[in-house]
C-alpha positions as CSV (number, residue, x, y, z in Angstrom):
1,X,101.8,135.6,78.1
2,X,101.7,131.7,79.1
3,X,100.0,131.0,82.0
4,X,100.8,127.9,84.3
5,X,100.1,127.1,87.8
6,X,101.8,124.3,89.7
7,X,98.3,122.2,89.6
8,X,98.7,122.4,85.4
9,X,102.5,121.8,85.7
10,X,101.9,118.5,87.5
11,X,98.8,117.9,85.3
12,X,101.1,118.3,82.3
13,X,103.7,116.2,83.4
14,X,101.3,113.1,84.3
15,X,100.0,113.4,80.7
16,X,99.9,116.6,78.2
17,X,96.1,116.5,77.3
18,X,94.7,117.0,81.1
19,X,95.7,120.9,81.3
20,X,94.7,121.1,77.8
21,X,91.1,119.6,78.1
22,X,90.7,121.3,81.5
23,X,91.1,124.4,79.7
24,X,89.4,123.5,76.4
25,X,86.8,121.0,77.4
26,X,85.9,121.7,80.8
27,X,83.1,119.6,80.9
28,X,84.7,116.6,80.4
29,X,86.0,116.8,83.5
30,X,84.4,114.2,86.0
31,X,85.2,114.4,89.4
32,X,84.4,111.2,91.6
33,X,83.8,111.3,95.4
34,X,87.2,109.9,96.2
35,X,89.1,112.4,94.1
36,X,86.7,115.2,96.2
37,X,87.6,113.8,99.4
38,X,91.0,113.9,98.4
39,X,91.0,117.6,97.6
40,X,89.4,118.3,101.1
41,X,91.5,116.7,103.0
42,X,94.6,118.6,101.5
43,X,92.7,122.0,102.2
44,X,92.2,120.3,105.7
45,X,95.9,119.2,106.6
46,X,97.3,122.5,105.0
47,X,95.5,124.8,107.0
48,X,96.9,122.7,110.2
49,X,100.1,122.5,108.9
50,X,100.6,126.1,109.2
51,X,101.4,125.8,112.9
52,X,103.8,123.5,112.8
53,X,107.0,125.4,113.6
54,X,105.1,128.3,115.6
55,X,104.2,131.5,114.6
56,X,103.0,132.5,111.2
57,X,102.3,134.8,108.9
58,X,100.2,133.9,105.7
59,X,99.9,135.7,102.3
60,X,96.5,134.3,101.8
61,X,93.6,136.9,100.7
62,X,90.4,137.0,99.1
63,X,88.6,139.5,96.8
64,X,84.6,140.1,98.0
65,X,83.3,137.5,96.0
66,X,85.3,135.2,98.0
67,X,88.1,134.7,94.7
68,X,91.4,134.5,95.8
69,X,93.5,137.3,95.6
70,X,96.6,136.7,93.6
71,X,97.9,140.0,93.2
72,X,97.2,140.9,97.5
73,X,98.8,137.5,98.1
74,X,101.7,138.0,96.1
75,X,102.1,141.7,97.5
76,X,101.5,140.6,101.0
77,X,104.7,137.6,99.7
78,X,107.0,140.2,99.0
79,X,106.3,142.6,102.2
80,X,106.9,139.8,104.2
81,X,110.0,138.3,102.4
82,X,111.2,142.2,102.8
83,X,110.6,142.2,107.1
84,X,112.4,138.7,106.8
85,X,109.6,136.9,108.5
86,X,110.1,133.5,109.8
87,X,107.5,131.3,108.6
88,X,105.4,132.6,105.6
89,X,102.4,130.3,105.2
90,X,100.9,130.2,101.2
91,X,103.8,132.4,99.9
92,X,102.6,133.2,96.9
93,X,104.9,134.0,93.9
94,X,104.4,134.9,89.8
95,X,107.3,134.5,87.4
96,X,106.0,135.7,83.9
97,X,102.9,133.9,84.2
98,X,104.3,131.0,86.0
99,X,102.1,131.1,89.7
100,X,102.4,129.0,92.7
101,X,102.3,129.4,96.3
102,X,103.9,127.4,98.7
103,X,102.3,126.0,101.9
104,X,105.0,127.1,104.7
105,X,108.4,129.2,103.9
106,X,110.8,128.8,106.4
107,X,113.6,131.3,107.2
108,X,117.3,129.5,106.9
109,X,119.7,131.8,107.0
110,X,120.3,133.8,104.3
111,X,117.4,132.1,102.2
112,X,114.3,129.2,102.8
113,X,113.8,125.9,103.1
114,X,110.3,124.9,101.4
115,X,107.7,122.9,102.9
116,X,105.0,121.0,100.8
117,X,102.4,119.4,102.5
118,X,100.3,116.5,101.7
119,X,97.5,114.4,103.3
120,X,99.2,111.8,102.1
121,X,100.5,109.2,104.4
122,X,103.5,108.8,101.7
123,X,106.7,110.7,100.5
124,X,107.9,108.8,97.9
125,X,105.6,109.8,94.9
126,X,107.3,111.0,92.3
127,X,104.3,113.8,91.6
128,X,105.3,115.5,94.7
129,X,108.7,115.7,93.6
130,X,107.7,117.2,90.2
131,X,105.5,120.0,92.1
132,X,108.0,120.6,94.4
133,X,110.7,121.4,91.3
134,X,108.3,123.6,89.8
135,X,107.8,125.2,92.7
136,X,111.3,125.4,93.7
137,X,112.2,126.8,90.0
138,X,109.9,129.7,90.2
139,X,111.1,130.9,93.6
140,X,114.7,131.1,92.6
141,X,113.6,132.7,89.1
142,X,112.0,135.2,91.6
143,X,115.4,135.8,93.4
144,X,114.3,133.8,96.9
145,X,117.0,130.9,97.7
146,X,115.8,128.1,98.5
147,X,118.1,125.9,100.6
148,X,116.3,122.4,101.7
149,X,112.8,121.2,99.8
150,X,110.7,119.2,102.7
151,X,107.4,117.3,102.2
152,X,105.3,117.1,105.2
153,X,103.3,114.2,105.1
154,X,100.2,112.0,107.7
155,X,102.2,110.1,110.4
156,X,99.7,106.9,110.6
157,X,101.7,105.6,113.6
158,X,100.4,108.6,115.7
159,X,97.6,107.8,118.7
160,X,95.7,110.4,119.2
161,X,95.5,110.9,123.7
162,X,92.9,114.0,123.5
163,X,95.7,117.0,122.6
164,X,96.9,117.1,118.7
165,X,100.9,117.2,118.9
166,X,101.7,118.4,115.3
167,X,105.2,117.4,115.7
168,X,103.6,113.8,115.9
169,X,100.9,114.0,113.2
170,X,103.1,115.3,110.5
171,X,106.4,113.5,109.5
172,X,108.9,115.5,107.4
173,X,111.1,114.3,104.7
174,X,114.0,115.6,103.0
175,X,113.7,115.6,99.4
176,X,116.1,117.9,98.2
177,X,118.1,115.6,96.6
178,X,115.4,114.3,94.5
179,X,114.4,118.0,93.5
180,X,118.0,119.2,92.2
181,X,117.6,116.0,89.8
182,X,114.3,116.8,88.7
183,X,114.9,120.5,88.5
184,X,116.9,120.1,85.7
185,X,114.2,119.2,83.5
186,X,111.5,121.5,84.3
187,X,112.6,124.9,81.8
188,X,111.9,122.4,79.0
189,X,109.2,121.0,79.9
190,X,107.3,124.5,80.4
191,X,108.4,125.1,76.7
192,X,106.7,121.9,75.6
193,X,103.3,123.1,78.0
194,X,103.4,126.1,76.3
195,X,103.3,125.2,72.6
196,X,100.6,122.6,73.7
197,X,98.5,124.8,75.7
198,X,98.5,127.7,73.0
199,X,97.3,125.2,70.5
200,X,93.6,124.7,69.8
201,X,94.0,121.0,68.6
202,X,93.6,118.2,71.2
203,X,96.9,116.7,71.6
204,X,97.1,113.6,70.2
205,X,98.5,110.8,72.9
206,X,97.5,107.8,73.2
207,X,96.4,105.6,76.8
208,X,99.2,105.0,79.2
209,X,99.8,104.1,82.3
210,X,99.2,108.0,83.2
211,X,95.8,107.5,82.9
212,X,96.0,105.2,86.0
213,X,98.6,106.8,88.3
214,X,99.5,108.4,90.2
215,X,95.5,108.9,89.9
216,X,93.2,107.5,88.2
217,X,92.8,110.3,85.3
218,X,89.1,112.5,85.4
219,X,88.9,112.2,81.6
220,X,89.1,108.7,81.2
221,X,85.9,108.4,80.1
222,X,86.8,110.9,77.8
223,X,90.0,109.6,76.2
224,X,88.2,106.1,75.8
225,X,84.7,107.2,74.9
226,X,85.6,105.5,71.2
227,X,85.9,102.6,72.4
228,X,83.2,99.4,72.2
229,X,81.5,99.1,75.3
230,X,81.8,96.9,77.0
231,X,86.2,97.4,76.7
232,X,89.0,95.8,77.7
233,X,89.2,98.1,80.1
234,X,86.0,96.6,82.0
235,X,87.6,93.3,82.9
236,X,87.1,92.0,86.1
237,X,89.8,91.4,88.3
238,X,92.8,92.3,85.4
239,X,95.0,94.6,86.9
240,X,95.8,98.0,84.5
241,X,98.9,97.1,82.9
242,X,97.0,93.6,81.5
243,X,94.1,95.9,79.9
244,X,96.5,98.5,78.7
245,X,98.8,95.6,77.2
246,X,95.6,94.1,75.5
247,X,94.4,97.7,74.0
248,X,98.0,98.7,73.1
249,X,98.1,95.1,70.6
250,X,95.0,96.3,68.9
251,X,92.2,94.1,71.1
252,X,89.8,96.7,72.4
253,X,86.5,95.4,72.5
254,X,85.2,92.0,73.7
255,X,84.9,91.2,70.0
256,X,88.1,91.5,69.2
257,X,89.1,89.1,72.5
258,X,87.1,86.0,70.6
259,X,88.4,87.4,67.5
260,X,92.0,87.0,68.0
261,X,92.1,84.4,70.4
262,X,93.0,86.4,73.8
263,X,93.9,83.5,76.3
264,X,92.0,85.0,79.6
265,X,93.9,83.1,82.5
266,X,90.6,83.9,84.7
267,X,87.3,81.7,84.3
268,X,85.5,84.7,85.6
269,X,86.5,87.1,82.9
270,X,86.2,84.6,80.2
271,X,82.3,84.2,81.3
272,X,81.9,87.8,81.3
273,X,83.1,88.1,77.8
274,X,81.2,85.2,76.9
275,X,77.8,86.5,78.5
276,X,78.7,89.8,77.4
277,X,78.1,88.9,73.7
278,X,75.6,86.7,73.9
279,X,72.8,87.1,76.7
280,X,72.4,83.4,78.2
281,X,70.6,84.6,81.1
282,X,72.1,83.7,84.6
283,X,75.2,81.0,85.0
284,X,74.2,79.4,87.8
285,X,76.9,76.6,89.6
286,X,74.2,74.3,91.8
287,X,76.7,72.5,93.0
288,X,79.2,75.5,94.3
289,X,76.4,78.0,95.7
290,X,74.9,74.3,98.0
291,X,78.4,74.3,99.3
292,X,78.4,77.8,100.8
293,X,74.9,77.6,101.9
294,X,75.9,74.7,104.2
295,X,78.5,76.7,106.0
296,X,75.2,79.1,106.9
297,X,72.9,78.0,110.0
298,X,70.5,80.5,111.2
299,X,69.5,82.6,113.0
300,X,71.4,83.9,110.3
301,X,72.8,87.6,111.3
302,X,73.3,90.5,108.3
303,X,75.5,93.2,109.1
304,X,76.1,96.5,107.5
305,X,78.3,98.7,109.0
306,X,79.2,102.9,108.0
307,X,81.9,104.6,109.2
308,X,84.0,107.9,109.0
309,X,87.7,107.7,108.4
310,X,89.3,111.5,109.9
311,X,92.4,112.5,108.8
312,X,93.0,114.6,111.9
313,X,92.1,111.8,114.8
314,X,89.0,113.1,116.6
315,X,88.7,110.0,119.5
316,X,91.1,108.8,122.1
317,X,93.3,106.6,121.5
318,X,92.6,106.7,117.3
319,X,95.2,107.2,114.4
320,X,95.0,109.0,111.2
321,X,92.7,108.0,108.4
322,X,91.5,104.9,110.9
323,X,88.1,103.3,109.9
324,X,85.7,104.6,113.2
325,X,82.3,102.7,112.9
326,X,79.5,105.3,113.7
327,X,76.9,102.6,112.6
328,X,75.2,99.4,111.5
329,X,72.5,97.8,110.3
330,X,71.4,94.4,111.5
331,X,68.5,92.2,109.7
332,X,67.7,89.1,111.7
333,X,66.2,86.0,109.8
334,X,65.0,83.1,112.4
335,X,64.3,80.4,110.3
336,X,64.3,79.1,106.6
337,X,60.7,80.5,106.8
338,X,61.2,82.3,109.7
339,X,60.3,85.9,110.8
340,X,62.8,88.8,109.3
341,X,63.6,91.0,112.1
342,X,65.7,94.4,111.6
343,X,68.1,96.1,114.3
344,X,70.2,99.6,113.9
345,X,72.0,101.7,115.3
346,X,73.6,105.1,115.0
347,X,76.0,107.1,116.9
348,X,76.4,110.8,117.8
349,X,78.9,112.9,115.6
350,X,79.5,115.3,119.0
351,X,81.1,111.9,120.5
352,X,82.9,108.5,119.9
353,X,80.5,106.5,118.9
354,X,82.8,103.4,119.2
355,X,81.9,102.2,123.1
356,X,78.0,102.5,122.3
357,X,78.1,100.5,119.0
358,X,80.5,98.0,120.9
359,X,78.1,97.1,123.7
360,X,74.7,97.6,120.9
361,X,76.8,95.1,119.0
362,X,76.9,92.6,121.5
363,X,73.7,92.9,122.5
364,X,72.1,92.7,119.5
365,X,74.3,89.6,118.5
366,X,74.9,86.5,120.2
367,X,78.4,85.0,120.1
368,X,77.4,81.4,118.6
369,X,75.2,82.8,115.6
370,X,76.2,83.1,112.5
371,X,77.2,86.6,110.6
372,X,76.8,87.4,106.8
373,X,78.3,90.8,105.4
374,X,79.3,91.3,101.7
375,X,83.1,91.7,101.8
376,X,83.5,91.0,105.0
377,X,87.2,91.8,105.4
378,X,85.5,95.4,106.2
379,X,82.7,94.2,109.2
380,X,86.0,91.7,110.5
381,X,88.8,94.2,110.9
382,X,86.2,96.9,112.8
383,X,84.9,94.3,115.0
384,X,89.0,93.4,115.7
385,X,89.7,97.4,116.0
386,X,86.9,97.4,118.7
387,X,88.0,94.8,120.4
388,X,91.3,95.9,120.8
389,X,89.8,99.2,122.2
390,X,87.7,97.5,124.4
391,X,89.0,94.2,126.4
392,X,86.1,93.8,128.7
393,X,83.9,93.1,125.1
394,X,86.7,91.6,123.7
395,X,85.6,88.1,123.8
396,X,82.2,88.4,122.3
397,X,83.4,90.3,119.6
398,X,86.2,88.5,118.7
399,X,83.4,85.3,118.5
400,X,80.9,87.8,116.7
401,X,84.2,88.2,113.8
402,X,85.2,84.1,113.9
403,X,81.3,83.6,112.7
404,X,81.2,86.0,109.7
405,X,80.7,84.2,106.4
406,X,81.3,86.5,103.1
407,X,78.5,86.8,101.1
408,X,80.3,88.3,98.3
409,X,82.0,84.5,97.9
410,X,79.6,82.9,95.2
411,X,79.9,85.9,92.9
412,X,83.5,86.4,93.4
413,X,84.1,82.6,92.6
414,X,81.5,82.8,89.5
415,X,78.9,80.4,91.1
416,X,76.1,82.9,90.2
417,X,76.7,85.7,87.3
418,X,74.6,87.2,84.7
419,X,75.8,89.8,81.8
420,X,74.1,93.0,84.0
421,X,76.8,92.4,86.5
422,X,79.4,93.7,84.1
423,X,82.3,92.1,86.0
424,X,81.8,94.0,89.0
425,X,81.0,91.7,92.1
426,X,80.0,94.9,94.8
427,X,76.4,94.6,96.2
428,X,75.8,97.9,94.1
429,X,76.5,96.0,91.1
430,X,74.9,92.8,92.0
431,X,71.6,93.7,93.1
432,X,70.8,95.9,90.0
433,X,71.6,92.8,88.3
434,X,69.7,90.1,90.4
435,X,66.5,92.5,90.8
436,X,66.4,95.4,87.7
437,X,63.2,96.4,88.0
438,X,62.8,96.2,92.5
439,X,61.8,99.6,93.7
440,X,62.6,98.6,96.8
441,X,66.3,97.9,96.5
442,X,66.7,101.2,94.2
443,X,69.5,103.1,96.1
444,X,68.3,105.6,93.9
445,X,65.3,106.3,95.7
446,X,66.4,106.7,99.0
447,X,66.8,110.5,99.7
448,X,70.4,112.1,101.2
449,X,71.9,109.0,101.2
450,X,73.1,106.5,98.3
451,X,76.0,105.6,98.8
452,X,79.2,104.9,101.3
453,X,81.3,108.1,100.7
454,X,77.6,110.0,101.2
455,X,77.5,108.7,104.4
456,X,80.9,109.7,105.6
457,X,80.5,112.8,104.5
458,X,77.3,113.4,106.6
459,X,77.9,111.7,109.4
460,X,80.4,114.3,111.0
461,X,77.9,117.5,110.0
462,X,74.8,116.2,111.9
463,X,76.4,117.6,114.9
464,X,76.2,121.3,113.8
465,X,72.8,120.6,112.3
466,X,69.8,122.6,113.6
467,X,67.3,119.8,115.4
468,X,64.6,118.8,112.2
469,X,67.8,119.2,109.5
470,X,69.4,116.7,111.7
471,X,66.6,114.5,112.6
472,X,65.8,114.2,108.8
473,X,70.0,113.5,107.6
474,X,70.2,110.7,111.0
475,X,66.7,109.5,109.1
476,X,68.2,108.8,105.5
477,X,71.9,107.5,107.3
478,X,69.6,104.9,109.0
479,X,67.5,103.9,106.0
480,X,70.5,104.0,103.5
481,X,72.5,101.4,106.4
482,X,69.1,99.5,106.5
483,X,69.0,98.8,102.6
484,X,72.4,97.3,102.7
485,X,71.6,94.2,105.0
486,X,67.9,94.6,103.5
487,X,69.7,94.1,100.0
488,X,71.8,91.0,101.1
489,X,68.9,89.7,102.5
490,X,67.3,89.3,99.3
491,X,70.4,88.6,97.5
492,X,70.5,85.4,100.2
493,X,67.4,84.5,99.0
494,X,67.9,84.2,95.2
495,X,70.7,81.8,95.9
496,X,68.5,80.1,98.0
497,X,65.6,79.8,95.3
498,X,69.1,79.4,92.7
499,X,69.6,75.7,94.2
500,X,65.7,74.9,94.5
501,X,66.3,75.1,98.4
502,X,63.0,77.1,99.2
């Protein structure tokens, strides 16, 4: 018998291989942190979502190793279908080997209207309307009528005032329409899955634009393993299509670029090719890197923050998915030879940490000094969010955000590059590249922490944390924070030694 869920369906439809290499080559399968954050957050919003219009019943069951289990859940599907229940949350539902189970089933009449729901803060992606056919197709091949398909998606417009309104959160969108046109096509294309996923050879298809949307694709590394290194595909600043166009006319490598003549429009990817094949050490622009330093004076103020972005709105007067800053590092440097002072700060998870890092902020910086963060569109729109949420420190923050200065802005402009940056400009790529062989600006090293999305994830857990567990995580958030604006301290000071300024 052929197997599918709706998972593989959609899989199959964004591009045939990713069912089959799940299956066959497991391994190849690399999951990143955002693609992981993703998949919590669904399991997150879904189990909210089952409240939505009331009372509930739900099929879901487990077997005691904690498996789910698909023949209770289906069982429990049909009972309930039977008594004519209402709302029937993860109906689960098996058509010769083809499984789903939908998130909330809601009586109409004599049939259902079906309700996907997504943490998305979008309707209109086309992969949503391809799971909801295939989910749609095996109900009525089951004998349930299914009368209006609904997505339920994140309401970003919603202000949390300390009780969760679901009706608020979630917004609902009819896509039925869409469904009876996409419905037509889904009996073929389970044939096609099936003669591909009974086959032992890899199917052979080529890179496309599936390999970039609606996600980027987990076997990418795979599918382009082949290929020299470094690709096309490492570019800076070239948007997919551009690489794909490039690979797709036979120009893979950054041979093959020089080779046949590739007209780069950017000066930036042109050096990277360049430096890529031939290691000229660092390109250095005196003149552009002097003409940032001069919009520096000191003190001169480094800034780091972390934060935590909840789907479900924990704080007051918060929305979905909104950036809350739980902390910041601060390193303080007085003078061109001047002492290097360091301030932090870190909020409790059991609170909004937003009013305490607000007032820290303003204390730790004066209004007239100026700020350095790397990228600082991040550091400016917090310091504008807390502002907004508090007018009486309004005024010093909104001076705090008109003196930040983007340290990121001599890389991004190719004042200062070397071939180790690889065409990526993020501090994680440029201080490798500026100091290989530093210890002491290894995020490697650090314990816990190492990296941004670590630090989200933490951050809301230290609140359930017996007293040492927690002492040690609050411990590796600080010192992770702390080698950020540590790191663009040092980073500051190769452009300074760059230009022959020290």
């Amino acid at each position: 018998m052929f197997y599918f869920s709706k998972s593989k369906y959609c899989d199959f439809k964004q591009c045939p291989k990713i069912p089959w290499l799940k299956k066959y080559k497991p391994e190849e399968y690399v999951v990143d942190a955002e693609t992981q954050a993703r998949f919590t957050a669904g399991n997150e919003v879904g189990d909210l979502a089952m409240g939505l219009f009331g009372e509930y019943v739900e099929a879901t069951s487990y077997k005691p190793d904690g498996s789910l289990d698909l023949d209770r859940m289906k069982a429990l599907t049909k009972q309930y279908l039977k008594e004519g229940k209402e709302n029937i949350c993860e109906a689960s539902f098996d058509y010769r080997g083809l499984y789903c189970a939908v998130d909330i089933l809601k009586k109409n009449g004599d049939g259902y209207d079906l309700y996907e729901v997504k943490s998305s803060t979008s309707p209109d992606k086309h992969v949503y309307i391809v799971d909801t056919s295939y989910q749609r197709y095996v109900l009525e091949k089951c004998g349930v009528r299914v009368k209006k398909v609904y997505l339920v998606t994140i309401d970003t417009s919603y202000v949390f005032d300390g009780v969760l309104d679901l009706k608020k959160l979630f917004k609902i969108t009819d896509v039925t329409a869409s469904v009876d046109e996409e419905i037509g096509g889904v009996e073929d294309a389970l044939r096609e899955a099936e003669k591909v996923m009974k086959c032992r050879d890899e199917p052979k298809v080529g890179l496309s634009m599936a390999c970039h949307k609606p996600y980027a694709c987990a076997f990418f590394d795979y599918c382009t393993r082949d290929l020299p290194s470094p690709s096309v595909f490492s570019l800076y600043n070239l948007r997919f299509p551009q690489k794909l166009a490039l690979y797709q006319s036979g120009v893979r490598g950054f041979e093959d670029i020089v080779r046949e003549n590739v007209t780069l429009s950017s000066e930036i990817c042109r050096r990277q090719v360049e430096y890529a094949l031939q290691d000229k050490g660092a390109y250095i622009d005196k003149a552009g890197i002097e003409t940032f330093l001069k919009t520096l004076t000191y003190p001169l103020c480094f800034l780091d923050f972390e934060s935590v972005q909840p789907l479900i709105p924990q704080y007051v007067g918060t929305r979905p998915y909104q950036q809350i800053p739980v902390q910041y590092s601060l390193h303080i440097l007085t003078g061109p030879s001047g002492t290097l002072l360091h301030r932090e700060f870190l909020g409790r998870s059991e609170e909004d940490p937003r009013r305490a890092l607000a007032e820290r902020l303003t204390a730790d910086i004066p209004d007239d000094v100026c700020v350095l963060a790397f990228n600082k569109s991040f550091e400016c729109n917090r310091i504008t969010e807390l502002a907004e949420a508090f007018p009486d420190l309004s005024g010093h923050l909104l001076k705090i955000r008109d003196n930040v200065k983007d340290l990121l802005v001599p890389f991004q402009k190719g004042f200062y590059y070397n071939r180790d940056m690889g065409g990526s400009f993020s501090i994680k790529s440029v201080l490798p590249a500026l100091f290989p062989d530093d210890p002491e600006l290894n995020y490697h090293s650090l314990e816990g922490v190492h990296n941004g999305s670590e630090a989200m994830e933490l951050f809301p857990r230290l609140k359930n944390m017996p007293a040492e567990e927690r002492a040690r995580a609050e411990h590796n958030l600080l010192k992770y924070c702390e080698l950020d604006t540590f790191a663009m301290v040092k980073i500051y000071e190769e452009l300074v030694r760059a230009v022959g300024k020290n």
